[in-house]
N, C-alpha and C positions, 0 to 999 in steps of 0.2 A: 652707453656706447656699445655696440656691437664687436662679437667677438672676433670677425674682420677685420674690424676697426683698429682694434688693439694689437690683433699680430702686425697691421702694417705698418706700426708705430717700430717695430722692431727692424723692417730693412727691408727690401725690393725684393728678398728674395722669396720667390713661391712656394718652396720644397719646407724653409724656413717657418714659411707664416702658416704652413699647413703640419707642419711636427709642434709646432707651438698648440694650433686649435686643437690636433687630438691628446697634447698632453693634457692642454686644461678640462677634455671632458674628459679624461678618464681619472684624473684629480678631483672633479664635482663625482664622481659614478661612485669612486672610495668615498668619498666622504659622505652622499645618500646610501652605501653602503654599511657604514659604519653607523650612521644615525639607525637606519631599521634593525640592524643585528644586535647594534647594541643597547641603545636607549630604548628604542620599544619593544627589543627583544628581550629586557629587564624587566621590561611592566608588563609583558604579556605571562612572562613568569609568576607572577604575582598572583592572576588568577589561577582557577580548579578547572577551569576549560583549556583542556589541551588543544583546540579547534585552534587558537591564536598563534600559540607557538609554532603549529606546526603551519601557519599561515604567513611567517615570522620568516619561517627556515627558505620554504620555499618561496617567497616571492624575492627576498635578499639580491640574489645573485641574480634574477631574471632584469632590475632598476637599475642594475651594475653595467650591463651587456648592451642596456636601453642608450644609456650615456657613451658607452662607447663607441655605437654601431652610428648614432649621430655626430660624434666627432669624428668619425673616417667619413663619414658621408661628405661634412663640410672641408674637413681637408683637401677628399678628392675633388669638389670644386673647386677649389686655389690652384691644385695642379695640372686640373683638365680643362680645358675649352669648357666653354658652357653651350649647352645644344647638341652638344655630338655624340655620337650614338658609343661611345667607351663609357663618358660620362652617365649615360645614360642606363647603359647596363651594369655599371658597378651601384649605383645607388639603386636600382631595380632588384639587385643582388644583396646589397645591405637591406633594404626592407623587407626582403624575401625572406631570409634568416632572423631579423627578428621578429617577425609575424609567426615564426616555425617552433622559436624559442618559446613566444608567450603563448604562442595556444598549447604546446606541452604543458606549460606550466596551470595554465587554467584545467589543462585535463584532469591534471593529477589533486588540482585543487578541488575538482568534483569529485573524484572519487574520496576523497577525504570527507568532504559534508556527506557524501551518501552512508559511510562509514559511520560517521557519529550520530546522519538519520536514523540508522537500523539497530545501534547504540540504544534509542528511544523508543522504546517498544510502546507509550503513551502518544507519538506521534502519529495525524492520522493518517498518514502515507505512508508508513511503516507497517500498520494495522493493516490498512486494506489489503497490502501486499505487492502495490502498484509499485514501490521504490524502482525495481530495473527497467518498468517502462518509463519512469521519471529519469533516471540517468542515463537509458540511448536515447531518449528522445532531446536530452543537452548537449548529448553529443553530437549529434547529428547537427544542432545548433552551430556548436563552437565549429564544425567541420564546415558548414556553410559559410560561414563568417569568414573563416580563415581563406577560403579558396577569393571569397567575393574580396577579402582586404592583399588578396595578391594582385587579383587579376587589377584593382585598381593601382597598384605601386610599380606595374610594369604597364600603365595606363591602356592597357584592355576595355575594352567599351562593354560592360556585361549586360547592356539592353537588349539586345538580338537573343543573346543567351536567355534570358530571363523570360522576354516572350517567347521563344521556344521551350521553354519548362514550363510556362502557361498553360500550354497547350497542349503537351503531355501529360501536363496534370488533370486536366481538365477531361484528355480521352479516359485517362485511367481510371478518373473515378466515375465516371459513367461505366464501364468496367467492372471495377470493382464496388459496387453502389452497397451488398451485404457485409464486405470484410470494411465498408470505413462506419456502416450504421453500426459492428461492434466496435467498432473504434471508437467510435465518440460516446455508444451508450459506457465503455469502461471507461470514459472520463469521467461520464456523469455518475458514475458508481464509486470515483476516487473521491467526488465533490460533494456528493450525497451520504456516501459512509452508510446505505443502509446493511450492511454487513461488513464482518473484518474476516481473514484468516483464523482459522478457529471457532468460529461460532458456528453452531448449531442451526440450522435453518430446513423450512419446510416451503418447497414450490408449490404454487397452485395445480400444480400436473400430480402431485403425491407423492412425488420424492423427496427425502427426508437424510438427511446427512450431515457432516462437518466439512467446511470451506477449506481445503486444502492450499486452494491456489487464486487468486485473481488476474489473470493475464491480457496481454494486449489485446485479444479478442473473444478469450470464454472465461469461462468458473470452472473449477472443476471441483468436486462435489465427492468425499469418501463418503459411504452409505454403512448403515450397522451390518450389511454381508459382506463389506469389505471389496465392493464395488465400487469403483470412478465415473463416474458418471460426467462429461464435457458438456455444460450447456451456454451458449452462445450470449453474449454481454446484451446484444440486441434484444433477445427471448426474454431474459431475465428485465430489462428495463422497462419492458413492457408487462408485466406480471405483476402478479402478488406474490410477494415474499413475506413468512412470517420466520421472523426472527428467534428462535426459541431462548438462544444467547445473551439478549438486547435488554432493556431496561435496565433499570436503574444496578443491576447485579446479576448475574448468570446462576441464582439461584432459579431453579422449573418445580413448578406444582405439579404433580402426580396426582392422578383422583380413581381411587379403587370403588366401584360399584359390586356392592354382594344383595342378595336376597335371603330372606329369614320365612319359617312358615307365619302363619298367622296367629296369634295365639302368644307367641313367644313374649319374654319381659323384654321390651323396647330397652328401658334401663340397662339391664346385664348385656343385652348387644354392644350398646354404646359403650359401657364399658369394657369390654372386651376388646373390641376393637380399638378402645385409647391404648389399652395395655399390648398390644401387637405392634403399634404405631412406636411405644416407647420403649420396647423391644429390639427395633430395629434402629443400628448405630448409623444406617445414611439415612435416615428420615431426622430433619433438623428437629431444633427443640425451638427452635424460634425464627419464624413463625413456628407457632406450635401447632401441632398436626390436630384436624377436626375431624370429626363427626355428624356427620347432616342426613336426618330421616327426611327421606327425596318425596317418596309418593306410595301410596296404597298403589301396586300393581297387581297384574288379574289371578297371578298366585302365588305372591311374597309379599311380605313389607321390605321396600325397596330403599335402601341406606349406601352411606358412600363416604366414602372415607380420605380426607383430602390432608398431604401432608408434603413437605416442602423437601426438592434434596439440593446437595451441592450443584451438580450439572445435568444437562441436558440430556444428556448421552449415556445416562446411568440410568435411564426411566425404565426401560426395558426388562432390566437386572431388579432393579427394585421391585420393579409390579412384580414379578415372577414371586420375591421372596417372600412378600405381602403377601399374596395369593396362596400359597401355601402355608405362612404361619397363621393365613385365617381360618381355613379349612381343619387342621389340628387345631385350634383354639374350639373350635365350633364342635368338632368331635368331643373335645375332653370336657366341655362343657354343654353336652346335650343342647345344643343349638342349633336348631334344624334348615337344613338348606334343603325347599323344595326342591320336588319336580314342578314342571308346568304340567297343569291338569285343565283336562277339559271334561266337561259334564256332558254326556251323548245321553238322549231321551227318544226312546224306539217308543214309537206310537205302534197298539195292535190294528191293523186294519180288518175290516168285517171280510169274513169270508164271500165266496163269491158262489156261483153254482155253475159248474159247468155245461 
């Protein structure tokens, strides 16, 4: 039976059967009220994810407001005509306000997931960096929703509207055809993941840096001179990008090329150069740092010495250290570092007679 039904049972009178219908929903409103705060606001205690509770808190009293804003609605039908334009504006006005309630409430609701996203540093939207174009671009959602579930509860016809944003849309991005190709290539950079915030990377142009930023329409790029460098999501999706940061671990191989003269004990090189390698506290111990004779070149035996560090970002520093405690290694142990020599052969030519 209808909740109509039941106030009429009470008496003819309209004022009556309409204090009856909003008492009983705001009687259902406490007591959906009372079940989310309390009973599942007890079990959500239970778990280690706070995302519930505080899902708990805030949706409580928006279910409460839902109940009540439908029993004045139905009330004011028992005490208003039906068709006429009071009637019309008060229930246009009750859904007005709670369309206004729940989209707060869903706002605040995102920002709480975006919070616990960024919480997650193993997330990959977290990673990339992309989170705040993830959260204005929901907002702009719920903002659309919200206008499009007004203009239908004051029955607005939002066709004309809709095709008129067609067709602004439509000029704009003929317009703007550069700023939406980085737009979608920084989707395809959220969805692809081949870089995150922080990693080490090297452009096919020779720019070589750490990901500072990933944004709605560039990268931006600190360089080892402490340069920023802005390059365009579009440029970059179409590129090569080598990852220096990426595989299985952000440890990077280092590889130091020296020359020895000719003549020299290939053995005490190599050893030497282990003992430089194990010398040195940012050169790992595993992988354990090698030793590889490369090639007989035109005036050294040409060796290389290949050993693992933490980061990317430290190659620079470490070759430097390398390079110098090889150099002192090689002094103190008479180990010869050519010059490059070249052999010049003066032919006499026969004199002439003037």
């Amino acid at each position: 039976m209808k909740v109509q039904q039941l106030a009429e049972l009470i008496g003819p009178n309209a004022y009556l059967q309409a204090a009856i219908i909003a008492a009983i929903f705001i009687i259902a409103g406490k007591v959906a009220d009372w079940i989310i705060s309390g009973i599942i606001g007890r079990i959500a205690q239970r778990s280690t994810n706070s995302l519930d509770d505080e899902f708990v808190k805030l949706v409580h009293r928006p279910v409460f407001l839902s109940f009540v804003f439908l029993g004045l609605g139905l009330a004011a039908g028992r005490i208003i005509e039906a068709g006429t334009t009071t009637l019309l504006f008060t229930i246009g006005v009750l859904k007005t306000i709670a369309i206004i309630v729940w989209y707060g409430t869903l706002t605040r609701l995102l920002d709480i997931i975006v919070r616990v996203l960024r919480r997650k540093r193993d997330n990959p939207i977290a990673q990339t960096g992309m989170l705040p174009l993830f959260h204005n671009a929901m907002k702009i959602i719920l903002v659309v929703l919200a206008g499009y579930a007004i203009m239908v509860s004051w029955k607005v016809n939002p066709t004309p509207l809709l095709a008129s944003a067609g067709i602004v849309g439509l000029a704009l991005s003929f317009a703007a055809r550069d700023t939406l190709s980085n737009l979608f290539a920084g989707v395809s950079i959220v969805m692809d993941a081949p870089y995150k915030t922080g990693d080490f990377i090297l452009l096919d142009t020779g720019e070589r840096g750490v990901v500072t930023d990933i944004g709605l329409r560039s990268t931006r790029i600190l360089t080892r001179d402490d340069i920023e460098i802005t390059v365009p999501n579009g440029i970059i999706g179409n590129s090569k990008i080598v990852n220096e940061a990426g595989g299985p671990s952000e440890r990077h191989r280092i590889r130091v090329a020296v020359g020895v003269a000719y003549g020299s004990d290939i053995d005490h090189v190599i050893a030497t150069l282990d003992e430089v390698a194990a010398d040195n506290p940012e050169v790992l111990d595993s992988p354990a740092p090698r030793v590889r004779f490369r090639k007989f070149g035109e005036s050294s035996l040409d060796f290389e010495l290949l050993g693992w560090i933490t980061r990317p970002a430290d190659r620079g520093r470490v070759k430097h250290e390398l390079h110098c405690a090889i150099y002192k290694a090689f002094k103190q142990k008479d180990i010869e570092i050519p010059y490059p020599q070249r052999d010049l052969h003066v032919r006499t030519m026969p004199a002439t007679d003037d």
